[in-house]
C-alpha positions as CSV (number, residue, x, y, z in Angstrom):
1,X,17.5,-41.8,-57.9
2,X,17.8,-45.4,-57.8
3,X,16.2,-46.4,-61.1
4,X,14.2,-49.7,-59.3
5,X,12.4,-47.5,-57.9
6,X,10.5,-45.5,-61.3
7,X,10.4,-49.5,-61.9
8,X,8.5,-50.4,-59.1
9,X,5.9,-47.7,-58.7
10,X,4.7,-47.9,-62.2
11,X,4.1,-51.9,-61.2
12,X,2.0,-50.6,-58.1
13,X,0.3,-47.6,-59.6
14,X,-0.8,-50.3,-62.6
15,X,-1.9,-52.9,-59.5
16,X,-4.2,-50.0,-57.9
17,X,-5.0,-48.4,-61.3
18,X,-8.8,-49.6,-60.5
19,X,-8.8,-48.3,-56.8
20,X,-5.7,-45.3,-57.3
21,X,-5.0,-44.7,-53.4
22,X,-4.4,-41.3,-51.8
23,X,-3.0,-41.3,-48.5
24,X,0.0,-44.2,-48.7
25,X,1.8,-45.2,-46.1
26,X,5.6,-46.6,-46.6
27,X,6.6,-48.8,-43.8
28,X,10.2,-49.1,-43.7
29,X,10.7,-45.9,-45.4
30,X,14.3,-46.0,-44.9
31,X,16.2,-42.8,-47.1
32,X,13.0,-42.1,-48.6
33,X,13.7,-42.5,-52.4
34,X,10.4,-44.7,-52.5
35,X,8.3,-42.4,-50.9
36,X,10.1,-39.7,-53.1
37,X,9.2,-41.5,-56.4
38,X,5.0,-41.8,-54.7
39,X,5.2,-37.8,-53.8
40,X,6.7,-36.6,-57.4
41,X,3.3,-38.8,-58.3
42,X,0.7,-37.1,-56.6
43,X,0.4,-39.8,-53.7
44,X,-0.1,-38.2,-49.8
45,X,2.8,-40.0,-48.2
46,X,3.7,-41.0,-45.0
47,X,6.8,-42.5,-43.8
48,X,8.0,-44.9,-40.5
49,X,11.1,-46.3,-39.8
50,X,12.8,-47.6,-36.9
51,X,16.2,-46.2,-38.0
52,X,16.6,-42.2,-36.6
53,X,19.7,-42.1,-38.8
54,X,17.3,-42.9,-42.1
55,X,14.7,-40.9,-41.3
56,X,17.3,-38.0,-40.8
57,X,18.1,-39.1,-44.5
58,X,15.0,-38.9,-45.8
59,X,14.2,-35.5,-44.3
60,X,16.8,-33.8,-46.4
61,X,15.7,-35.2,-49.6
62,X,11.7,-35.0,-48.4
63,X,11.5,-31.6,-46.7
64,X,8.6,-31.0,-44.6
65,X,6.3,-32.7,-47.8
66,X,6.0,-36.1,-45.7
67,X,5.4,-37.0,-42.1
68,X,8.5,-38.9,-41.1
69,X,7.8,-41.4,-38.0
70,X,9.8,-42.7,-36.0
71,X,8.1,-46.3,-34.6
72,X,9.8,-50.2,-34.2
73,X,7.3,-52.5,-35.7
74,X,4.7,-53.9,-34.6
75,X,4.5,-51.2,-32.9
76,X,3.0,-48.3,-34.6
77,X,2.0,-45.0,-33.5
78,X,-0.9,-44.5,-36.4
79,X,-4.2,-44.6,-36.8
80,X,-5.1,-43.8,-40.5
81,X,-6.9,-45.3,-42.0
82,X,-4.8,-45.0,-45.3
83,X,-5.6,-46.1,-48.9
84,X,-2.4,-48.2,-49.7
85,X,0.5,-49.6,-47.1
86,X,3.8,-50.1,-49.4
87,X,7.0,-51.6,-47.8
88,X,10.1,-52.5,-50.2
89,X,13.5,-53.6,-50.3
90,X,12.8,-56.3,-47.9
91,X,12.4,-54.4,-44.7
92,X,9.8,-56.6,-43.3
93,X,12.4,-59.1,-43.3
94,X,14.1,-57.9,-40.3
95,X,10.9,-59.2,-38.1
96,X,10.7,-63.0,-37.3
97,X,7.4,-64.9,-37.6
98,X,5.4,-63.7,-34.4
99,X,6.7,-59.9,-35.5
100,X,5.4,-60.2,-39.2
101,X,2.1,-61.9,-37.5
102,X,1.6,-59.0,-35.3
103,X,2.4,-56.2,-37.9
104,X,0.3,-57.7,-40.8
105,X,-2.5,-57.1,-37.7
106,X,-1.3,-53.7,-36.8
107,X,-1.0,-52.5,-40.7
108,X,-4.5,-54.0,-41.2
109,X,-5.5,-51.5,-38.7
110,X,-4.4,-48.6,-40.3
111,X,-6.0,-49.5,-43.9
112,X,-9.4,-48.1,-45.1
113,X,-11.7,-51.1,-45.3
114,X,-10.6,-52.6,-49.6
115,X,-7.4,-50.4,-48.6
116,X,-4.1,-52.3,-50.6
117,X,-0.9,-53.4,-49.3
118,X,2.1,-54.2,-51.3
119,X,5.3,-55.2,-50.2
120,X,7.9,-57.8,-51.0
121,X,10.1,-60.2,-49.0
122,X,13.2,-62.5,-49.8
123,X,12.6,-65.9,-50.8
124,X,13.6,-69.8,-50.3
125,X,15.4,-68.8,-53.3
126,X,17.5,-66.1,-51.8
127,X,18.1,-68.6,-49.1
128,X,19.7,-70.8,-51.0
129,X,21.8,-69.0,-53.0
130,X,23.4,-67.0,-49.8
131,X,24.0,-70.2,-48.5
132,X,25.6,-71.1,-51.8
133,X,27.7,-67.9,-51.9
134,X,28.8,-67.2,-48.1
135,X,31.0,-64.4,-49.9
136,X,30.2,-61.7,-52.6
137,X,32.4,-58.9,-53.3
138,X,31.7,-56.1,-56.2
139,X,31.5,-52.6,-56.7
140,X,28.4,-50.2,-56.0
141,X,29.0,-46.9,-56.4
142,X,33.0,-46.3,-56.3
143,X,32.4,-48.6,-53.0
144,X,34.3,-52.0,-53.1
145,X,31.6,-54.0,-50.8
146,X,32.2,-57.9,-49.1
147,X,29.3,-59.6,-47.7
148,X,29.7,-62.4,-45.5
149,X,26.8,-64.1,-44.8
150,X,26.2,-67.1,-42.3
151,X,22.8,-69.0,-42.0
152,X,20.8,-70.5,-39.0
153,X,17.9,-72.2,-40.1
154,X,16.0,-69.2,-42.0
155,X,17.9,-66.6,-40.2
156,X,20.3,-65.0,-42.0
157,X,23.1,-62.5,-40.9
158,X,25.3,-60.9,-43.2
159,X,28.1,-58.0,-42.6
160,X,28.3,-55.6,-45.1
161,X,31.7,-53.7,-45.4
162,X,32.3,-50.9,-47.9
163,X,35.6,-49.5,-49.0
164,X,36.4,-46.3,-50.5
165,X,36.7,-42.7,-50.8
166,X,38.8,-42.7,-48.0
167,X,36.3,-44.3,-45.5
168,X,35.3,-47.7,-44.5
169,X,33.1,-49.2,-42.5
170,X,30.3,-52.0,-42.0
171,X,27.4,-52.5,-41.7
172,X,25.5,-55.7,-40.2
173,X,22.0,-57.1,-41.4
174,X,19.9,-59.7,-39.5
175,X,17.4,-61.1,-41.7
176,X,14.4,-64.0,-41.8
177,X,13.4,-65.8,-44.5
178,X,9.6,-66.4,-44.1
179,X,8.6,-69.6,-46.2
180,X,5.3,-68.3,-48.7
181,X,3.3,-70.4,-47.2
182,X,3.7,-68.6,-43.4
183,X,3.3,-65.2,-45.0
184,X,0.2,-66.2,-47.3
185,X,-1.1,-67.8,-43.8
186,X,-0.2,-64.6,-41.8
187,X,-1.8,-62.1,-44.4
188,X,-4.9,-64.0,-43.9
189,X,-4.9,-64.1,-39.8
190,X,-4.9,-60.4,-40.1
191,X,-7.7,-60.0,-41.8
192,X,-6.3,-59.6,-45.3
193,X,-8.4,-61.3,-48.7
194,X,-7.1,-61.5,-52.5
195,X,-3.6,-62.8,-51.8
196,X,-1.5,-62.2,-54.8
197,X,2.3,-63.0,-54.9
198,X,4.5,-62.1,-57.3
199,X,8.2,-61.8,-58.8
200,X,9.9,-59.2,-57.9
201,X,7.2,-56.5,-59.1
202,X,6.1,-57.7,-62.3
203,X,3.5,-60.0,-63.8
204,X,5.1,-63.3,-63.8
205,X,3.9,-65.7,-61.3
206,X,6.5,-66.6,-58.5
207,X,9.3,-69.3,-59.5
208,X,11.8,-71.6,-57.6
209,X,14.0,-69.3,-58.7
210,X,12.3,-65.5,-57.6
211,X,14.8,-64.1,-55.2
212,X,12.3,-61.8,-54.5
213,X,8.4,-61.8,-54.0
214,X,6.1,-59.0,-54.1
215,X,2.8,-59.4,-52.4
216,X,-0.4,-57.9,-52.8
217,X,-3.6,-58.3,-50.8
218,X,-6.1,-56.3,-49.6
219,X,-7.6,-55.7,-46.2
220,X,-11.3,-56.9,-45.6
221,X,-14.5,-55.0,-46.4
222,X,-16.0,-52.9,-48.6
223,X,-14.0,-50.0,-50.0
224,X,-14.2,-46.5,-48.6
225,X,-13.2,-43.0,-49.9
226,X,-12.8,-39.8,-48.6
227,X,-10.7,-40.5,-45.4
228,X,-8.1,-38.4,-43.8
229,X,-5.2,-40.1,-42.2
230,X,-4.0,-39.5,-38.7
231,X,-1.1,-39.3,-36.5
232,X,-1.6,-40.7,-33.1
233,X,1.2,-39.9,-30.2
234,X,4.2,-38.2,-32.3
């Protein structure tokens, strides 16, 4: 199991210690090793991605133990209302600004009223250094990787290629880079109160320098127990 994500859960679970969800909801679920690491801790967990091919990945490590859907944000074939919405390793920066708008008011939505959402996004910080380092090669894995990475305004593509065992092959990533201002703006549009951003799921406040920011708000109203989440339309 990827070790950031023991890391990261113990951040969330100490973020919600006060309000400890239930039912979660992990947008961008992808393989499922976060919504893994929630399951092995007692959470009810529910999973979306737009990818078939992930989903079919995290089936074979999840079994039958989580709903796996299959939905293209904003669009969202839920009703809830769930306790906490999680989304990591930056999968909300696939969507551009009206996208994140629209599924900040879709996710709201599916949240009890007080119901938390944590998720984190790449930075002006990340922006800069791609743009500083167009290439990166290393090793993950017994993989040899490259990135390439070119940048249009905040829009950031970058081709992944692997090498090894015998196989190669690439991958491609398109990418925005929402300023902390639009997001903090965005969460609030949607109906979302206590905006708290972070670095990279721990205490410290945000930097120049965080290459990665977790947020934390929670959607308006009072706080509500005792809910069963839905599926709507799978």
């Amino acid at each position: 199991m990827d070790p950031c994500h023991a890391t990261w859960a113990d951040w969330m679970e100490r973020v919600w210690a006060a309000d400890r969800p239930v039912h979660v909801l992990d947008v961008c679920c992808g393989s499922g090793l976060m919504a893994r690491e929630l399951l092995e801790r007692g959470y009810s967990i529910t999973g979306i991605d737009a990818s078939r091919a992930m989903l079919t990945k995290a089936h074979q490590i999840l079994g039958d133990a989580v709903p796996l859907v299959l939905a293209e944000l904003p669009d969202l074939p839920l009703r809830g209302p769930y306790d906490a919405v999680v989304s990591t390793l930056d999968g909300l920066n696939y969507l551009d600004p009206p996208g994140l708008q629209a599924t900040f008011a879709t996710l709201a939505k599916t949240l009890r009223p007080g119901g938390i959402f944590i998720f984190d996004l790449h930075t002006d910080a990340t922006l800069g250094f791609l743009a500083a380092h167009p290439t990166i090669q290393g090793v993950h894995e017994d993989h040899d990787f490259v990135l390439r990475t070119s940048i249009d305004a905040r829009w950031c593509a970058t081709s992944i290629t692997f090498h090894g065992s015998g196989e190669s092959f690439t991958e491609l990533h398109t990418q925005y880079v929402h300023a902390a201002a639009d997001t903090r703006s965005a969460l609030q549009a949607a109906g979302f109160s206590d905006v708290k951003v972070f670095d990279e799921y721990t205490d410290s406040s945000l930097s120049a320098e965080s290459l990665r920011a977790t947020w934390v708000a929670r959607r308006d109203g009072v706080p509500r127990v005792g809910f069963e989440p839905t599926l709507d339309g799978v």
